[in-house]
MARKE-337891 format. One record per residue (C-alpha): residue number from 1; x, y, z; residue in one letter; chain. Coordinates in steps of 0.2 Angstrom, whole numbers. Each point is the difference from the previous one (the first is absolute). Layout:
<atom balo="NUM" X="X" Y="Y" Z="Z" gumar="a" marlum="A"/>
...
This chain:
<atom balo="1" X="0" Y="0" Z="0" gumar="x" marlum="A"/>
<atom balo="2" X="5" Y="17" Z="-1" gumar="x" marlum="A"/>
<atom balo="3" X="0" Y="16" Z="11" gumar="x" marlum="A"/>
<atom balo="4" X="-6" Y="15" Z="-10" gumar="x" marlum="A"/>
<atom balo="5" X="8" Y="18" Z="6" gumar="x" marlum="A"/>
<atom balo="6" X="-10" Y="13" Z="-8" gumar="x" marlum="A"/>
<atom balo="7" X="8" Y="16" Z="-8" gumar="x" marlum="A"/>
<atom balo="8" X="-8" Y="17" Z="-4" gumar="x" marlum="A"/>
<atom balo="9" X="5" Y="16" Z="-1" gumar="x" marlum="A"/>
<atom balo="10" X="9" Y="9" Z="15" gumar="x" marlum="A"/>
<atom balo="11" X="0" Y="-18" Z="10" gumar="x" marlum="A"/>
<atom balo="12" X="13" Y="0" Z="12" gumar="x" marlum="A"/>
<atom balo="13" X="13" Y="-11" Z="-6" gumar="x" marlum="A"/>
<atom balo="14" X="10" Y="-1" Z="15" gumar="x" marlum="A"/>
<atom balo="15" X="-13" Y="-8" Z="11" gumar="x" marlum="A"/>
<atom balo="16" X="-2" Y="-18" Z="-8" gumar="x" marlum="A"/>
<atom balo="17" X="19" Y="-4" Z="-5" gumar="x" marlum="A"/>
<atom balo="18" X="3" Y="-11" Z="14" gumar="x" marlum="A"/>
<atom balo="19" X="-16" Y="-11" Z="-1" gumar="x" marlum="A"/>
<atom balo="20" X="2" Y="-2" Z="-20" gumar="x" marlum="A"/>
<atom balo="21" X="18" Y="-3" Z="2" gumar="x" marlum="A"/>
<atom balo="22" X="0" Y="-13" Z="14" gumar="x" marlum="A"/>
<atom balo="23" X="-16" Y="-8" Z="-8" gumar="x" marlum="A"/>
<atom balo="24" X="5" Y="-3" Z="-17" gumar="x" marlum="A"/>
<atom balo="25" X="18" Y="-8" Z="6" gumar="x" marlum="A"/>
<atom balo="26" X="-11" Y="-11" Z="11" gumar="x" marlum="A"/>
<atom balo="27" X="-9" Y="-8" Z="-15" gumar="x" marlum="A"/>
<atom balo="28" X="-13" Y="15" Z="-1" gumar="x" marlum="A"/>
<atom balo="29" X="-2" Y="7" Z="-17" gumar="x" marlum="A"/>
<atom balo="30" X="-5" Y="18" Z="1" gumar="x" marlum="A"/>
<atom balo="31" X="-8" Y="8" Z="-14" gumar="x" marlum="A"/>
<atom balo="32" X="-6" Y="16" Z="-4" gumar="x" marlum="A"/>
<atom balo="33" X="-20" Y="7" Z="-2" gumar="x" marlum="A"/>
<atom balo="34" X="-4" Y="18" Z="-5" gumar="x" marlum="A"/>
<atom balo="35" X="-15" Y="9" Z="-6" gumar="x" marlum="A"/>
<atom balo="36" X="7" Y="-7" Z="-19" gumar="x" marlum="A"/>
<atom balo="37" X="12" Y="-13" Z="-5" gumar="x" marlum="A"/>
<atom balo="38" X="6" Y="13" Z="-13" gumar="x" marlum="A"/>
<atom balo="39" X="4" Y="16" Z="5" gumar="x" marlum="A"/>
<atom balo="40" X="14" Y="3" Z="12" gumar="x" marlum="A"/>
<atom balo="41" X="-1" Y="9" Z="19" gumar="x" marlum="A"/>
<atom balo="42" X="10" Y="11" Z="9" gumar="x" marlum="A"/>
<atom balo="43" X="5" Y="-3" Z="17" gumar="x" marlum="A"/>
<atom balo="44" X="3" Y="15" Z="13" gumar="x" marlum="A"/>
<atom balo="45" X="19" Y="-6" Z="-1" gumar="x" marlum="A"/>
<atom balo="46" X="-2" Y="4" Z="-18" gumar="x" marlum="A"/>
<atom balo="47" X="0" Y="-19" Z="-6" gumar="x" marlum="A"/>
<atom balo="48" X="-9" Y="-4" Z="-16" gumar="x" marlum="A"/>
<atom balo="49" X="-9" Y="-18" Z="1" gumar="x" marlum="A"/>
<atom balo="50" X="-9" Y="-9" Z="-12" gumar="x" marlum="A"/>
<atom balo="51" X="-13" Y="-9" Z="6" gumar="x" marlum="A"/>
<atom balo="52" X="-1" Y="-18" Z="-4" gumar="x" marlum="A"/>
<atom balo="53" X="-18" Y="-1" Z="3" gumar="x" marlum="A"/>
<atom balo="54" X="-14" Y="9" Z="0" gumar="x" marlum="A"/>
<atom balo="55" X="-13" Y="4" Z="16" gumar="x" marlum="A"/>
<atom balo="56" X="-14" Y="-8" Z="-7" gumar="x" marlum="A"/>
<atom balo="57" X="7" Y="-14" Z="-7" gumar="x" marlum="A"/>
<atom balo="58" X="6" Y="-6" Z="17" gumar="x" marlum="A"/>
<atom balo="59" X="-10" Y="-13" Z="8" gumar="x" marlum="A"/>
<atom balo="60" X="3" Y="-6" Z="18" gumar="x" marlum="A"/>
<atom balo="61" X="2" Y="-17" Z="-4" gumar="x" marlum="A"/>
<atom balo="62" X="14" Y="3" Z="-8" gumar="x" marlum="A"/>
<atom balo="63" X="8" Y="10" Z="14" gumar="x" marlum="A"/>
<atom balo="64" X="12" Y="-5" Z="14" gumar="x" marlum="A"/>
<atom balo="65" X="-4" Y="17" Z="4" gumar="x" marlum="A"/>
<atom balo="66" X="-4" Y="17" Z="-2" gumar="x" marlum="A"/>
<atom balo="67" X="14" Y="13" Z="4" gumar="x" marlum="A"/>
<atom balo="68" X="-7" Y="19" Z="1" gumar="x" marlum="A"/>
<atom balo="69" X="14" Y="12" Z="3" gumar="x" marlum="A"/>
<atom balo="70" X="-3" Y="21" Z="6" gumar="x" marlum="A"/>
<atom balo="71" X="0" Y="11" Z="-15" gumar="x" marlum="A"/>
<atom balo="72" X="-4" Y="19" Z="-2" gumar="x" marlum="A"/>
<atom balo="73" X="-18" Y="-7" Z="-7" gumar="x" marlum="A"/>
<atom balo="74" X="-6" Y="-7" Z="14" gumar="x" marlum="A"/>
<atom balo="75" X="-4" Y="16" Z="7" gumar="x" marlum="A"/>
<atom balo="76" X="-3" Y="12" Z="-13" gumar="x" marlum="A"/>
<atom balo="77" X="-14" Y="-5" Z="-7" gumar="x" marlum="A"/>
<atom balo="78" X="-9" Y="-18" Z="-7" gumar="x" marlum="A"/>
<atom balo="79" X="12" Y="-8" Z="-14" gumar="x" marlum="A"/>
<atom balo="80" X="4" Y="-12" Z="11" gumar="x" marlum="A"/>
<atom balo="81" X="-17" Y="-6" Z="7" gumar="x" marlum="A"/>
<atom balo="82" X="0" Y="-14" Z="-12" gumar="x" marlum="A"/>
<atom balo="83" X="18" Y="-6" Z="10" gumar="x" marlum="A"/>
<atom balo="84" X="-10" Y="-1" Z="15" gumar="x" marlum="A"/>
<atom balo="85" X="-16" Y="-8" Z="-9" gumar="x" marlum="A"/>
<atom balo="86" X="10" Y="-12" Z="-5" gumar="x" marlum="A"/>
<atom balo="87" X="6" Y="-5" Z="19" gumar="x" marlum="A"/>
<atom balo="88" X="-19" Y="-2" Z="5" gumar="x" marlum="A"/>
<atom balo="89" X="0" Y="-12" Z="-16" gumar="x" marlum="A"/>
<atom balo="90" X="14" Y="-9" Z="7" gumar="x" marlum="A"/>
<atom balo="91" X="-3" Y="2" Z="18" gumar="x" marlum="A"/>
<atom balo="92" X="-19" Y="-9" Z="-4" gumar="x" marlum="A"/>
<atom balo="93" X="9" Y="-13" Z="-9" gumar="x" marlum="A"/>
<atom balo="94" X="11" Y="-6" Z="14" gumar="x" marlum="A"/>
<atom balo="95" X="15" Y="7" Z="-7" gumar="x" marlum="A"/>
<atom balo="96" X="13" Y="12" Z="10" gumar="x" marlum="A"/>
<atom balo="97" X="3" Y="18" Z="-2" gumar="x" marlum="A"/>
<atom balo="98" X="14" Y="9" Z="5" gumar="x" marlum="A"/>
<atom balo="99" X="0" Y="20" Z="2" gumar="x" marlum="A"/>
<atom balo="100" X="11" Y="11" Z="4" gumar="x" marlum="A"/>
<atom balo="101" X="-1" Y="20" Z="3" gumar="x" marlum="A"/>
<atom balo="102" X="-10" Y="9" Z="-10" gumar="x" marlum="A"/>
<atom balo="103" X="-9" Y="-17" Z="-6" gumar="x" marlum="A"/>
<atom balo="104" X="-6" Y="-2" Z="18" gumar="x" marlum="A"/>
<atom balo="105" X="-12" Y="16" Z="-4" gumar="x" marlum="A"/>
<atom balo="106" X="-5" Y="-6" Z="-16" gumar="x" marlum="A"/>
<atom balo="107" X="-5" Y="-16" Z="9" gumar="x" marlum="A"/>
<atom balo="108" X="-9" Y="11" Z="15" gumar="x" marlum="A"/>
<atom balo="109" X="-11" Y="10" Z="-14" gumar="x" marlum="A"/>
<atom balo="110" X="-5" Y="-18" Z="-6" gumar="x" marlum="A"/>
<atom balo="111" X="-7" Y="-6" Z="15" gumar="x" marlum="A"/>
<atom balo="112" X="13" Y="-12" Z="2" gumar="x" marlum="A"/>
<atom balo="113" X="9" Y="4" Z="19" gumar="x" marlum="A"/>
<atom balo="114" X="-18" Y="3" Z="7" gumar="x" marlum="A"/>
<atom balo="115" X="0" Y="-17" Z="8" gumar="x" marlum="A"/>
<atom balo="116" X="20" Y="-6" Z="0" gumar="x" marlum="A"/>
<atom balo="117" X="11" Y="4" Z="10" gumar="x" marlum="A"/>
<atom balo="118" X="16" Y="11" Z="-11" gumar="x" marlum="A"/>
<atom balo="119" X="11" Y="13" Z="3" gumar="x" marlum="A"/>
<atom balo="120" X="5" Y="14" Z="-11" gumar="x" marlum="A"/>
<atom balo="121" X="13" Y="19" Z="1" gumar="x" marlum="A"/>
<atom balo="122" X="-12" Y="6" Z="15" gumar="x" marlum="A"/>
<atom balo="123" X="-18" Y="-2" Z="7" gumar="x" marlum="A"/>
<atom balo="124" X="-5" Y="16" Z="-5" gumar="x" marlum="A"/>
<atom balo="125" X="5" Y="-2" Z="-19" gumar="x" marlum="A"/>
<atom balo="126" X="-11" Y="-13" Z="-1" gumar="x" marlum="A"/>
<atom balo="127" X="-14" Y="6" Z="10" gumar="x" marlum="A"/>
<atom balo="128" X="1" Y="15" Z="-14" gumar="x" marlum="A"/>
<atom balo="129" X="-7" Y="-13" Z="-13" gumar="x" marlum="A"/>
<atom balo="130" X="-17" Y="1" Z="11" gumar="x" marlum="A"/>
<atom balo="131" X="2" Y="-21" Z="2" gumar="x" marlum="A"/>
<atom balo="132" X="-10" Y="-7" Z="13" gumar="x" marlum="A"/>
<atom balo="133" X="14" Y="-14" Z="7" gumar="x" marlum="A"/>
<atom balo="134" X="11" Y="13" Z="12" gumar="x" marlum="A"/>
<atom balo="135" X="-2" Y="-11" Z="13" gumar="x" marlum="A"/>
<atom balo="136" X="8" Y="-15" Z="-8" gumar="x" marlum="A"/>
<atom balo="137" X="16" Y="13" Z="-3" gumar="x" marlum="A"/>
<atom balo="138" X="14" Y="-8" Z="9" gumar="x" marlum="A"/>
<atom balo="139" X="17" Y="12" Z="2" gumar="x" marlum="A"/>
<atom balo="140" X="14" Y="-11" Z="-5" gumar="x" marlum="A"/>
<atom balo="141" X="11" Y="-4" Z="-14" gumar="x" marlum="A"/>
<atom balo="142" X="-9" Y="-12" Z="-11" gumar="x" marlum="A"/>
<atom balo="143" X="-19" Y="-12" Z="5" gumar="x" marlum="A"/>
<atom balo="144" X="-4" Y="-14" Z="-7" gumar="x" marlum="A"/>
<atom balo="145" X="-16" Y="-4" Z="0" gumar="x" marlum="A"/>
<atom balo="146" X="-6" Y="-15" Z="-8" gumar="x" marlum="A"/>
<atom balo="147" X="2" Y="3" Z="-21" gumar="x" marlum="A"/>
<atom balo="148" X="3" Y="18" Z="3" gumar="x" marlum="A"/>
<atom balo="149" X="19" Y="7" Z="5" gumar="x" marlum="A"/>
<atom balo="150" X="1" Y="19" Z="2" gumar="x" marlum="A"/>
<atom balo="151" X="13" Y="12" Z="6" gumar="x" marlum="A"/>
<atom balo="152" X="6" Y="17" Z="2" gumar="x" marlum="A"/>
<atom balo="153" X="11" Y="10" Z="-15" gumar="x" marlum="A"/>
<atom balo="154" X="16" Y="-2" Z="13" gumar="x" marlum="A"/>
<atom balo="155" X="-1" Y="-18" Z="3" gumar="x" marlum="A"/>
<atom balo="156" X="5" Y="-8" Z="-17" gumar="x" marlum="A"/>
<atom balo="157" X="11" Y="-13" Z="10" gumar="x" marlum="A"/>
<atom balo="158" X="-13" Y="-5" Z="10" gumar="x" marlum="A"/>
<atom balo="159" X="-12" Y="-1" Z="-13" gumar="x" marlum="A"/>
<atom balo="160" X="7" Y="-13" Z="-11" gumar="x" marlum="A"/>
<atom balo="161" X="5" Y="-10" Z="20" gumar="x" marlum="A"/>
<atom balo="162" X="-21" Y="-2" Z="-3" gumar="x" marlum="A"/>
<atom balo="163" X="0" Y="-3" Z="-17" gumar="x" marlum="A"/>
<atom balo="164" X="14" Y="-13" Z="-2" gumar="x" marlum="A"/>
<atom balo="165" X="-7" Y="-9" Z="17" gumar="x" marlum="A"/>
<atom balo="166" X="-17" Y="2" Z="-9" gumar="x" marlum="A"/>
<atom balo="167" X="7" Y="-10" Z="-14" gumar="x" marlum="A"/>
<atom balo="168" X="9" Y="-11" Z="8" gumar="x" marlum="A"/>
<atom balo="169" X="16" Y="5" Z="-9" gumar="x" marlum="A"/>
<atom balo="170" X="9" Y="-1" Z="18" gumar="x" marlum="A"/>
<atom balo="171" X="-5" Y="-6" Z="16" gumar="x" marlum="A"/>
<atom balo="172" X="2" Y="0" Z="20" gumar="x" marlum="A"/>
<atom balo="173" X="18" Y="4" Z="2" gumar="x" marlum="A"/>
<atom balo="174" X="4" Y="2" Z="-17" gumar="x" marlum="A"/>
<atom balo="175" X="-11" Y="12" Z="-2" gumar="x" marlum="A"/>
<atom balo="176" X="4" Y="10" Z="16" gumar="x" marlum="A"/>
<atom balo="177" X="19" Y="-1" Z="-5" gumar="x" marlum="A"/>
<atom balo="178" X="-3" Y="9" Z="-16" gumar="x" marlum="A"/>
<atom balo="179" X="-12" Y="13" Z="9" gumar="x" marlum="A"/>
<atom balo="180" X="16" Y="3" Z="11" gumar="x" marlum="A"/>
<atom balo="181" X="11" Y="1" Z="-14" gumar="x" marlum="A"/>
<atom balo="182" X="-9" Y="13" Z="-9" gumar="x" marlum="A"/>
<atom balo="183" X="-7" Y="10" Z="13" gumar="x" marlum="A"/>
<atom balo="184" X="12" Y="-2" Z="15" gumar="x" marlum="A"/>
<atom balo="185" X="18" Y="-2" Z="-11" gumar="x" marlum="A"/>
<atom balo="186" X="2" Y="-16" Z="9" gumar="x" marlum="A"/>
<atom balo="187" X="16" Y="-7" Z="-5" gumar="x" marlum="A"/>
<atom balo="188" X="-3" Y="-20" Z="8" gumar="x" marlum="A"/>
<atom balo="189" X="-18" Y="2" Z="-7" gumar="x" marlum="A"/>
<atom balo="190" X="9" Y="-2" Z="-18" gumar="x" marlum="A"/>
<atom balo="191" X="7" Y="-15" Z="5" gumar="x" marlum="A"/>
<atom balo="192" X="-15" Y="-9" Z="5" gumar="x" marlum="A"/>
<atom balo="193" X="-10" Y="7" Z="-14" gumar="x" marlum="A"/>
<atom balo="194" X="14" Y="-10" Z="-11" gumar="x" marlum="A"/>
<atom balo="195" X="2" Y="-16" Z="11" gumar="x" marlum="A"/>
């Protein structure tokens, strides 16, 4: 199966390295979805993809999962909104979600965090969405909850800790030695990442 990392204008490329990274060297194919399969988009770092896919040729069945990264978009008006139908698509359908930054609003306008729990930047920048599921906001890095992963624009680290658990793509130890190695720049942590 493969894990699909969408790309639109202005999406923060920064924020889903690691999880693409460490998922397709763990046997996880990553491809890419944007609003068309032929017309390239520009990151805010100035990137230029091409998606591989278009949105609404994507089918959850398909998917591994659905990777929605921040982007400008998310907040400036609603070219995005089909990204976040297309989470309740997959969301209904048993398949994971994985949102980050600005896509946590986009997934709040949607109706989407009204009854799981998820994090995000702050409380406040979700509560400006006028969502009804503030009291499922938990303040911490990254939530799992069930097929939906969510976290905050400066927790790209532990963000794809969720995702690659999520995924199985590493797992007890393994998966807390590369959390280490990222995020605390644990030297032993390398070693039993590699044992």
């Amino acid at each position: 199966m493969t894990v699909h990392l969408a790309v639109y204008d202005t999406f923060a490329d920064w924020e889903t390295g690691h999880a693409t990274a460490w998922l397709a060297r763990t046997g996880h194919p990553v491809r890419t979805v944007g609003p068309a399969a032929d017309k390239p988009v520009t990151s805010i770092g100035g990137l230029r993809v091409l998606p591989e896919l278009a949105l609404d040729e994507l089918r959850p069945e398909d998917s591994e999962l659905l990777v929605l990264p921040g982007a400008d978009l998310w907040d400036t008006g609603d070219d995005l909104t089909p990204f976040a139908r297309k989470a309740r698509e997959f969301l209904a359908a048993g398949a994971p979600v994985a949102a980050i930054c600005g896509a946590t609003a986009g997934l709040a306008r949607e109706g989407l965090l009204d009854d799981r729990k998820h994090t995000s930047a702050v409380s406040f920048y979700l509560a400006a969405t006028g969502y009804a599921g503030g009291g499922n906001y938990v303040d911490t890095d990254a939530v799992t909850d069930g097929d939906l992963i969510t976290a905050g624009p400066t927790e790209p680290v532990a963000f794809a800790r969720e995702v690659l658990g999520r995924l199985g793509a590493f797992e007890g130890a393994k998966l807390d030695a590369w959390y280490r190695l990222f995020h605390d720049s644990d030297p032993a942590a390398y070693e039993e990442l590699n044992s």
